[in-house]
C-alpha positions as CSV (number, residue, x, y, z in Angstrom):
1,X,-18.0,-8.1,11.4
2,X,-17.9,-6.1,14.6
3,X,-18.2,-9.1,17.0
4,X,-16.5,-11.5,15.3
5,X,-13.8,-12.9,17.4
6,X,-11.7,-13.9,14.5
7,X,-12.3,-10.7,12.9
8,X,-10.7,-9.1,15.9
9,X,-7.9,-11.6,16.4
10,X,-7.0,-10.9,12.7
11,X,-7.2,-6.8,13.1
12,X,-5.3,-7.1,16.1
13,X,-7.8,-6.5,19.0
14,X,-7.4,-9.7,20.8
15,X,-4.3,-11.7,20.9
16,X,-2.6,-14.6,19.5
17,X,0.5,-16.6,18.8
18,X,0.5,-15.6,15.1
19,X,2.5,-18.0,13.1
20,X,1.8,-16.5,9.5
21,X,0.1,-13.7,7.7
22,X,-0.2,-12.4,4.7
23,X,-2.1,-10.0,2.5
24,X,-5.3,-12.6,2.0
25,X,-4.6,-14.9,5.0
26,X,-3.9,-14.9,9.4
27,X,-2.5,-18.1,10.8
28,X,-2.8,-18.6,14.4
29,X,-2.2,-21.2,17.1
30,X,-5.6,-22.9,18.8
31,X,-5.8,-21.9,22.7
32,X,-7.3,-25.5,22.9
33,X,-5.0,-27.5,21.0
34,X,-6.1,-31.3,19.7
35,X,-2.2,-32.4,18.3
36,X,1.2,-31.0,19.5
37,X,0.7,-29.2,16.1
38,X,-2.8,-27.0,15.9
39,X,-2.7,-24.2,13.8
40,X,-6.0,-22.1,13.0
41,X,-6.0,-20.7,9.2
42,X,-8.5,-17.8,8.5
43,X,-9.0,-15.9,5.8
44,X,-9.2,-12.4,6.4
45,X,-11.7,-11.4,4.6
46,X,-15.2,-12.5,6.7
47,X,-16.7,-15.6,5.2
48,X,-18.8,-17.3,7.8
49,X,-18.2,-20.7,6.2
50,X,-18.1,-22.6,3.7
51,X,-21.9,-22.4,2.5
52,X,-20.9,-18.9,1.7
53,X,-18.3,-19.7,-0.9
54,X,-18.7,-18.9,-4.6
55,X,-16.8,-17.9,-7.5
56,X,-16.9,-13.8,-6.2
57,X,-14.5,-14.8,-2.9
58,X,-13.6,-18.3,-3.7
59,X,-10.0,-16.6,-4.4
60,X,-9.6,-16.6,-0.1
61,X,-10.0,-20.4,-0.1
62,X,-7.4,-20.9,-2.5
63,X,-4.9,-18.1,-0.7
64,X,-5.7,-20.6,2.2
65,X,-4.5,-23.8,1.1
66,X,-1.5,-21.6,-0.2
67,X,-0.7,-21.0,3.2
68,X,-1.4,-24.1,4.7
69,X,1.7,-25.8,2.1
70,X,3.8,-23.5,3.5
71,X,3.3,-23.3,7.0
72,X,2.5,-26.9,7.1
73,X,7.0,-27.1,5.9
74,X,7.4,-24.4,8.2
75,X,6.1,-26.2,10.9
76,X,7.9,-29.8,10.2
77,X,5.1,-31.3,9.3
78,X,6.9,-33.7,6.9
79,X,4.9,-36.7,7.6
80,X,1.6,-35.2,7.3
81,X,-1.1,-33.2,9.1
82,X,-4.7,-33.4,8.5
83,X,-6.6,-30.0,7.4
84,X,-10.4,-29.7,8.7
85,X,-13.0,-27.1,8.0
86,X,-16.5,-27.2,10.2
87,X,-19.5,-25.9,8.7
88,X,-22.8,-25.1,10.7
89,X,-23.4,-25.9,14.1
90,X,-23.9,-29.7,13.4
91,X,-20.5,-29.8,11.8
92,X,-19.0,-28.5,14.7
93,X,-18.2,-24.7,14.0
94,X,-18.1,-22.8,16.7
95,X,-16.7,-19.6,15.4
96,X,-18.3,-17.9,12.2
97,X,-15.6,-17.3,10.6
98,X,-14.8,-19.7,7.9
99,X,-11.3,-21.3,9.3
100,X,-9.5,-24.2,8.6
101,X,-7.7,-26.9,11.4
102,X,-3.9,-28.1,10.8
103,X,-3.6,-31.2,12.6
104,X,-0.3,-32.9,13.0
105,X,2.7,-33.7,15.1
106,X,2.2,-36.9,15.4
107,X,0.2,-40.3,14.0
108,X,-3.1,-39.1,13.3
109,X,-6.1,-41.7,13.8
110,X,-7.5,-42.9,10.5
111,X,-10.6,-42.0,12.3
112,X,-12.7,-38.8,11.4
113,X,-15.5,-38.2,14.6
């Protein structure tokens, strides 16, 4: 998508702290960071969330969650992290770009909103 802003961020066009990519997947940190540990996970193929998921690109979800394991180890996240995807407006998405949240770094709140 041309004006994407993840789209851009993942081919390079605007920058970011990058902390893992890979053929499917572009990790990056969050410029407005909600735990010590925020990590934005994006697919890079365009999705704008998760309405659009079915069995033709539900492979990126899974290449995803493959990525979150491992950067979740990279990033000392031994304890546990929390992983949060907003969908639509209501749920909070602000980019459309289906993405997922790592949380962690610290004692999350059992509390979700």
């Amino acid at each position: 998508m041309n004006d994407c802003l993840f789209c851009k961020i993942i081919a390079g066009e605007i920058p970011s702290a990058k902390v893992y990519e890979d053929e499917y997947v572009y990790a990056f940190r969050d410029i407005n960071p909600q735990a010590p540990v925020h990590i934005l996970v994006c697919p890079k193929a365009h999705i704008a969330c998760a309405d659009e998921l079915d069995e033709s690109n539900s492979v990126h979800v899974a290449k995803c969650f493959e990525a979150i394991a491992k950067i979740a180890k990279a990033e000392g996240l031994d304890k546990g992290y929390r992983v949060v995807n907003n969908c639509g407006e209501d749920g909070g998405q602000t980019v459309m770009h289906l993405h997922f949240h790592i949380l962690g770094g610290l004692k999350l709140s059992d509390k979700m909103i």
